[in-house]
ChimeraX commands (.cxc) that place a marker at each C-alpha (Angstrom):
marker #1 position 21.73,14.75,19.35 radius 0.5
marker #1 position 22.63,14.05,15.47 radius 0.5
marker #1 position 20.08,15.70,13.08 radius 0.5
marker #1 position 20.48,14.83,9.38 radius 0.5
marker #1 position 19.49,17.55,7.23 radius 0.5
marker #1 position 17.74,16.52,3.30 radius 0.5
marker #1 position 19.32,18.12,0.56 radius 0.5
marker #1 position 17.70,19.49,-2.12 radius 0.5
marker #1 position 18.65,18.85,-5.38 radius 0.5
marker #1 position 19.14,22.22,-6.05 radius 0.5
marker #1 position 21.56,22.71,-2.97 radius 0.5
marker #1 position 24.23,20.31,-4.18 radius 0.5
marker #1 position 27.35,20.93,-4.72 radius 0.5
marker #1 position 27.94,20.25,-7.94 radius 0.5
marker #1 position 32.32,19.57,-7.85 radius 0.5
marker #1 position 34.66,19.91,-4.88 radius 0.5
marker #1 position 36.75,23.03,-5.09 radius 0.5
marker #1 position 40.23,22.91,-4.37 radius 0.5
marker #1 position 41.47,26.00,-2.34 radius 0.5
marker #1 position 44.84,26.84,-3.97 radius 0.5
marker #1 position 47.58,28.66,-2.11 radius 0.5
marker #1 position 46.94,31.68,-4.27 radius 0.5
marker #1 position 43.42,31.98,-3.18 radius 0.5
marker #1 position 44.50,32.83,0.64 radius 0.5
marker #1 position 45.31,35.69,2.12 radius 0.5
marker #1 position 48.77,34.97,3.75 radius 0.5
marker #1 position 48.30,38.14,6.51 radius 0.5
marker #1 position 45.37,35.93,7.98 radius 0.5
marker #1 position 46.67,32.65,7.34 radius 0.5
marker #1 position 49.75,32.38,8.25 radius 0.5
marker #1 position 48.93,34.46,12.04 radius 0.5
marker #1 position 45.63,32.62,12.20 radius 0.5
marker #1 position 47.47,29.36,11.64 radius 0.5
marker #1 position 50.34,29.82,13.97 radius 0.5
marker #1 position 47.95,31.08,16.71 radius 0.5
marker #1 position 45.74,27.99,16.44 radius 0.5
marker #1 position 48.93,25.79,16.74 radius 0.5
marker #1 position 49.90,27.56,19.63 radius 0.5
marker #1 position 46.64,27.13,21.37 radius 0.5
marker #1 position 46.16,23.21,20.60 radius 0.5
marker #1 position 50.11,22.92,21.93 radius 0.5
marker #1 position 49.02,24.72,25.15 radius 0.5
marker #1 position 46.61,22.97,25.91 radius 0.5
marker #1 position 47.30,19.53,24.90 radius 0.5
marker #1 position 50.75,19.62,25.97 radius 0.5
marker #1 position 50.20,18.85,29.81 radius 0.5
marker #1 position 48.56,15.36,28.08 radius 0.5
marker #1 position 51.70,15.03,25.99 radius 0.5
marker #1 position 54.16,15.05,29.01 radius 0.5
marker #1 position 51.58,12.85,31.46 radius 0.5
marker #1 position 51.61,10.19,28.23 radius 0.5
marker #1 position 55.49,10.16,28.24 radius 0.5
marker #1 position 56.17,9.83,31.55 radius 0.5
marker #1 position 53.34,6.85,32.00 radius 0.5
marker #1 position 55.51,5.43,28.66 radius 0.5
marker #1 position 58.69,5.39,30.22 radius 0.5
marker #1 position 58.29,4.38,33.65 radius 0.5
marker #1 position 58.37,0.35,34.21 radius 0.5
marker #1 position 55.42,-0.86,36.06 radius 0.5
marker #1 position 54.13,1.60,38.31 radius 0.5
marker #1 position 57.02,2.87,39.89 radius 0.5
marker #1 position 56.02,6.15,40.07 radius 0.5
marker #1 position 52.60,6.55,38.79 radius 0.5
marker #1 position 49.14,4.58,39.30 radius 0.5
marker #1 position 47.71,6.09,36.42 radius 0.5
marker #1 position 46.77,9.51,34.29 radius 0.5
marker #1 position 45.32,11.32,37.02 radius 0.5
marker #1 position 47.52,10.28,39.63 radius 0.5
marker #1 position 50.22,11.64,37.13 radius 0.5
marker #1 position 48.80,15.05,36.84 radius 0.5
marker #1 position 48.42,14.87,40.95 radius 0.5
marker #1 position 51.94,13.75,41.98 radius 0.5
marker #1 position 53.52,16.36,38.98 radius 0.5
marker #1 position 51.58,19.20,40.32 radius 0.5
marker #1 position 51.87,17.97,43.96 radius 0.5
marker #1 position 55.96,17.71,43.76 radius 0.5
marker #1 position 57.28,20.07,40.79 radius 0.5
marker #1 position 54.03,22.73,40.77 radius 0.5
marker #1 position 51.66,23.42,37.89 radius 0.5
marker #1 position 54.91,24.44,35.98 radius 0.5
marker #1 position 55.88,20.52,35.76 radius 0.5
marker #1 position 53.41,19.99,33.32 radius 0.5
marker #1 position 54.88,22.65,30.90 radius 0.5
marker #1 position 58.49,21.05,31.10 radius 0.5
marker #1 position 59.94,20.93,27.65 radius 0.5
marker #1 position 57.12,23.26,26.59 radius 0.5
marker #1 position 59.18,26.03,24.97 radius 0.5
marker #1 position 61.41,23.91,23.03 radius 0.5
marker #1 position 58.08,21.84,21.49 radius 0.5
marker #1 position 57.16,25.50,20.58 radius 0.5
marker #1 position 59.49,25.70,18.19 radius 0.5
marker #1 position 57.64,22.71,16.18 radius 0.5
marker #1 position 55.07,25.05,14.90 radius 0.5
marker #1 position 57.77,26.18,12.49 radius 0.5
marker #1 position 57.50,22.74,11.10 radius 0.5
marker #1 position 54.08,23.49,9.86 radius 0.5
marker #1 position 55.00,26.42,8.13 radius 0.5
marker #1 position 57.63,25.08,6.40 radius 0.5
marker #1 position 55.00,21.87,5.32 radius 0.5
marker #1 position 52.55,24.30,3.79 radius 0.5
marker #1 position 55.37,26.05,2.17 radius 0.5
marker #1 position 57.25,23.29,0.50 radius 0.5
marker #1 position 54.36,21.61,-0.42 radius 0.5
marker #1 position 52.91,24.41,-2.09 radius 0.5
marker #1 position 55.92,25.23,-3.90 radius 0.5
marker #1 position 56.73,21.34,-5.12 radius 0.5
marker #1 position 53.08,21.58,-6.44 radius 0.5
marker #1 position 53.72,25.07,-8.41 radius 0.5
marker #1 position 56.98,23.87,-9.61 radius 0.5
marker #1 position 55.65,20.59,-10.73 radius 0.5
marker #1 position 52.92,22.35,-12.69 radius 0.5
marker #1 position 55.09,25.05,-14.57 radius 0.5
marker #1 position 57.32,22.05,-15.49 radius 0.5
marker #1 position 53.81,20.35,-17.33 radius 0.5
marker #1 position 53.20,17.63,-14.73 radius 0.5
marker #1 position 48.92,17.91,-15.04 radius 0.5
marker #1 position 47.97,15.21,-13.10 radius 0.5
marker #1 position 47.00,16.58,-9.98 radius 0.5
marker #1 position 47.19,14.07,-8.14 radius 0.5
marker #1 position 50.34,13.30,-8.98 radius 0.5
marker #1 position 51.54,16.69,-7.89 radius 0.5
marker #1 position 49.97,16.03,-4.25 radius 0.5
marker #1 position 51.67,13.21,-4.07 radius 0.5
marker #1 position 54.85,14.53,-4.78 radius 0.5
marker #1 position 54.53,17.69,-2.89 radius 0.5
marker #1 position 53.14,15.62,0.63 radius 0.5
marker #1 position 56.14,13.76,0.07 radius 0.5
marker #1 position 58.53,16.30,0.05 radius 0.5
marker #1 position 56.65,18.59,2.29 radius 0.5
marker #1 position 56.94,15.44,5.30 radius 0.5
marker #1 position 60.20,14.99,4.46 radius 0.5
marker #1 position 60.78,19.01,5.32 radius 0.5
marker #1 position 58.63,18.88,7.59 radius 0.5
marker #1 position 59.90,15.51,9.97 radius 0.5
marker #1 position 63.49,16.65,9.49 radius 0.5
marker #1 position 62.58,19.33,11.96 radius 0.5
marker #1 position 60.02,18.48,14.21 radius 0.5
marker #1 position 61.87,14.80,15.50 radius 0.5
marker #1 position 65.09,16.26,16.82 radius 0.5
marker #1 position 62.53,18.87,18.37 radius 0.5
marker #1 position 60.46,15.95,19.97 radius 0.5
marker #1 position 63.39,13.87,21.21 radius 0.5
marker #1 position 64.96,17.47,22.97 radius 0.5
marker #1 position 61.38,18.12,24.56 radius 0.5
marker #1 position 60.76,14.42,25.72 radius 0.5
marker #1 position 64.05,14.60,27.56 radius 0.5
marker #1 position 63.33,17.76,28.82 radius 0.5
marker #1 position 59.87,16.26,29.99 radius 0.5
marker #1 position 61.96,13.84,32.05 radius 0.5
marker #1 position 64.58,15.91,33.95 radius 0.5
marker #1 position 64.14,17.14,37.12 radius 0.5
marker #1 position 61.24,14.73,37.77 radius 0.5
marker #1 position 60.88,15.03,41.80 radius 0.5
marker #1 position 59.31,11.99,42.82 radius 0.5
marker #1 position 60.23,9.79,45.49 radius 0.5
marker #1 position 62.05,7.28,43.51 radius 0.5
marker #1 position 65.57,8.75,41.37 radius 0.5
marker #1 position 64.83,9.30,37.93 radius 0.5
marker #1 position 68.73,7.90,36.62 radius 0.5
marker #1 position 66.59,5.07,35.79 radius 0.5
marker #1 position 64.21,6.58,33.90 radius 0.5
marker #1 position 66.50,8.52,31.84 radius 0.5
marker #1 position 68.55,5.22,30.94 radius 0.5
marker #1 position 65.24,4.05,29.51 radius 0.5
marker #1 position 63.99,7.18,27.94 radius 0.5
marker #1 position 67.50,6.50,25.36 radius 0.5
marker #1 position 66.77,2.92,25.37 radius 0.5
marker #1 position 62.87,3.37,23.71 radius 0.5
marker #1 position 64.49,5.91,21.18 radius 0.5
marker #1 position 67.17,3.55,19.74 radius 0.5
marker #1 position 70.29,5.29,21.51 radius 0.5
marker link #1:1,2 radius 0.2
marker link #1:2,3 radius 0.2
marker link #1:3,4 radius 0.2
marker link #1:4,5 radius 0.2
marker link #1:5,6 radius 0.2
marker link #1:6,7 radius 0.2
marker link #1:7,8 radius 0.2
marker link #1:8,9 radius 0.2
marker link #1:9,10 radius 0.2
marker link #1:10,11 radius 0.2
marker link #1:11,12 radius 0.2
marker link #1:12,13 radius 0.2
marker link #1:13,14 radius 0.2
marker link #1:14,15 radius 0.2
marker link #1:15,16 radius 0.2
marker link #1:16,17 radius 0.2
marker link #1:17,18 radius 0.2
marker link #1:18,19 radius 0.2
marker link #1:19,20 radius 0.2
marker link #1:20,21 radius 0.2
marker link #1:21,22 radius 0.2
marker link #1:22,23 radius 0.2
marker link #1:23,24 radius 0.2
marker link #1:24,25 radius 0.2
marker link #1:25,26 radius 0.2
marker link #1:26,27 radius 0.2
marker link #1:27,28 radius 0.2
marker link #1:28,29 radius 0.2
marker link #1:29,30 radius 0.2
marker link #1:30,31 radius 0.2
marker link #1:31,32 radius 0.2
marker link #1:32,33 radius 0.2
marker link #1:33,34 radius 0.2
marker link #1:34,35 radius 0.2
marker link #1:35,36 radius 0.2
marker link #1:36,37 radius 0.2
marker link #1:37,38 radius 0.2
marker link #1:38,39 radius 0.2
marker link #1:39,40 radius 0.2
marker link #1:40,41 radius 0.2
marker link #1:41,42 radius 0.2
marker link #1:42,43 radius 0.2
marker link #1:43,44 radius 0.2
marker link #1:44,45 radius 0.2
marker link #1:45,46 radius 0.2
marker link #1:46,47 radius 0.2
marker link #1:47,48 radius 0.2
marker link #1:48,49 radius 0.2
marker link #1:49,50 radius 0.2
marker link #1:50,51 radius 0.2
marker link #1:51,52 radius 0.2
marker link #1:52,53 radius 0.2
marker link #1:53,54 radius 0.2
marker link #1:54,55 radius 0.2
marker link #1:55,56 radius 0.2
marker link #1:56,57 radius 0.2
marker link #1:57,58 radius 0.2
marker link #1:58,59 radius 0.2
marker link #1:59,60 radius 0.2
marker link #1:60,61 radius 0.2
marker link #1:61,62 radius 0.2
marker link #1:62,63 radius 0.2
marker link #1:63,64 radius 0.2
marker link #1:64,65 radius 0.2
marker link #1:65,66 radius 0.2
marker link #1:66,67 radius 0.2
marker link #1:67,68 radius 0.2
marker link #1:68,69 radius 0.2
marker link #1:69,70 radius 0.2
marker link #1:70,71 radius 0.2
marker link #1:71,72 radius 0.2
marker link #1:72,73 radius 0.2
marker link #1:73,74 radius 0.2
marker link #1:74,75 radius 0.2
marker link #1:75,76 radius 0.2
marker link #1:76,77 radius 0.2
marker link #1:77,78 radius 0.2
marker link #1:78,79 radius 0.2
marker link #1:79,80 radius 0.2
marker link #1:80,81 radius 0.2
marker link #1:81,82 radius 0.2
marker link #1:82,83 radius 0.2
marker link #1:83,84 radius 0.2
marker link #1:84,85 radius 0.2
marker link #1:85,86 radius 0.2
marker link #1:86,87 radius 0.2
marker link #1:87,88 radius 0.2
marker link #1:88,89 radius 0.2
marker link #1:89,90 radius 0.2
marker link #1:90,91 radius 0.2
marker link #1:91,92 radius 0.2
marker link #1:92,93 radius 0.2
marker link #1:93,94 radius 0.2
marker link #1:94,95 radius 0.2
marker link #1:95,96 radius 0.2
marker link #1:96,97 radius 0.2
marker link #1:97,98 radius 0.2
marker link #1:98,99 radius 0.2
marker link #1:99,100 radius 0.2
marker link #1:100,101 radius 0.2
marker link #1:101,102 radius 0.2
marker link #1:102,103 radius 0.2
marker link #1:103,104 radius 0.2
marker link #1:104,105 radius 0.2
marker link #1:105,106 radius 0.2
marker link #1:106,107 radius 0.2
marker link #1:107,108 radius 0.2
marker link #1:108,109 radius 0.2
marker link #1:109,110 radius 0.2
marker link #1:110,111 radius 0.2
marker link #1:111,112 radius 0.2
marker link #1:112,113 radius 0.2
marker link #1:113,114 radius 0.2
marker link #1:114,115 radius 0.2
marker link #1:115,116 radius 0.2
marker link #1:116,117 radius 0.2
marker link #1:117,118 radius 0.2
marker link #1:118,119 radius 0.2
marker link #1:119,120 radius 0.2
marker link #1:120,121 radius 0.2
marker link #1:121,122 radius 0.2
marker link #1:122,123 radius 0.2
marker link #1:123,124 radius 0.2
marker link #1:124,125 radius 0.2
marker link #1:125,126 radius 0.2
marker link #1:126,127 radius 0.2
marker link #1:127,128 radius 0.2
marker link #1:128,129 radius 0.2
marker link #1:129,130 radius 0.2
marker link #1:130,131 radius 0.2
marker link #1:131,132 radius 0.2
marker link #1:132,133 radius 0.2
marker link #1:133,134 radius 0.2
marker link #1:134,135 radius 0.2
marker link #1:135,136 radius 0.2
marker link #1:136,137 radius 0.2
marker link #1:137,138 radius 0.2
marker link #1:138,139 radius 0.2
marker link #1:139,140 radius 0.2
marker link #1:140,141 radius 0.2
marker link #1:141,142 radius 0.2
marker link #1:142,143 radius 0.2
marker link #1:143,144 radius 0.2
marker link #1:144,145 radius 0.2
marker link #1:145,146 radius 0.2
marker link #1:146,147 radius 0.2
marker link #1:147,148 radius 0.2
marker link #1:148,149 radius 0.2
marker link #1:149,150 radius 0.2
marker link #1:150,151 radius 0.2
marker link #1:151,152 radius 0.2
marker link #1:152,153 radius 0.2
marker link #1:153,154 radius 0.2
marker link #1:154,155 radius 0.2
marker link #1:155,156 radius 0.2
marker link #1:156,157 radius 0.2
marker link #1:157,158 radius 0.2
marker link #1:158,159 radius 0.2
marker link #1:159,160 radius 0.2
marker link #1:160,161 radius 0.2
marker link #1:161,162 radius 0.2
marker link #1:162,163 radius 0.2
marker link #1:163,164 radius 0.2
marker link #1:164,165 radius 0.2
marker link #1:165,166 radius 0.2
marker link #1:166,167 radius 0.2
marker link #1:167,168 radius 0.2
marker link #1:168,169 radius 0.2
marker link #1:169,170 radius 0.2
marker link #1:170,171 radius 0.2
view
């Protein structure tokens, strides 16, 4: 159920406020932030390996669909099978803290140099800060979708599915 709430006048707002990195208090934000990574990874990851094995398999060689995925994993490599490649995706989260970071410092730099467009300085620090930020987090990926793959125990060999795993990522 949707409810739309009527504004008074008075209750505007009357600008948006940027939060600047100054105005946070690192010993919350950076556990708080790290934590809540950790907890969508958890708990999305099982989704993450499902969707990458349905990806690389031709057909339905080895799975029907998403839940008979979860079933046959569990079934034939235990509850642990859906974690494979988990610890090494772990080490992503550091890609978020160096995102914040560089973009926050390409921003400050920018503005004690006397760049005062704003915008401008967003747009130069998101650049930089993905560029950071992708130069870890892909060689990351590719390790933890390989590591998603091996030891898959199903009833067909999983040479095959390997070969195409390098294949979809341009090796």
């Amino acid at each position: 159920m949707f409810f739309l709430l009527k504004m008074e006048p008075k209750d505007e707002i009357p600008y948006i406020r940027t939060i600047e990195w100054e105005m946070l208090d690192k010993k919350k934000f950076i556990p708080l932030s790290v934590l809540s990574s950790c907890t969508v990874r958890t708990t999305l990851y099982p989704f993450t390996l499902v969707k990458t094995r349905l990806q690389i398999q031709k057909g339905n060689e080895v799975y029907r669909g998403t839940w008979d995925a979860f079933k046959k994993i569990v079934k034939y490599e235990g509850p642990t099978g859906l974690y494979k490649g988990f610890w090494v995706n772990m080490f992503s989260v550091v890609s978020g803290a160096f995102y914040v970071m560089t973009y926050e410092n390409v921003r400050h730099i920018l503005q004690v140099n006397n760049v005062t467009d704003s915008r401008l300085r967003a747009l130069v620090g998101g650049g930089c800060a993905s560029l950071v930020g992708q130069t870890i987090i892909v060689p990351i990926d590719v390790i933890s979708q390989h590591l998603m793959m091996h030891g898959q125990k199903v009833s067909m060999p999983t040479k095959h599915l390997h070969l195409l795993l390098y294949e979809l990522m341009g090796f």
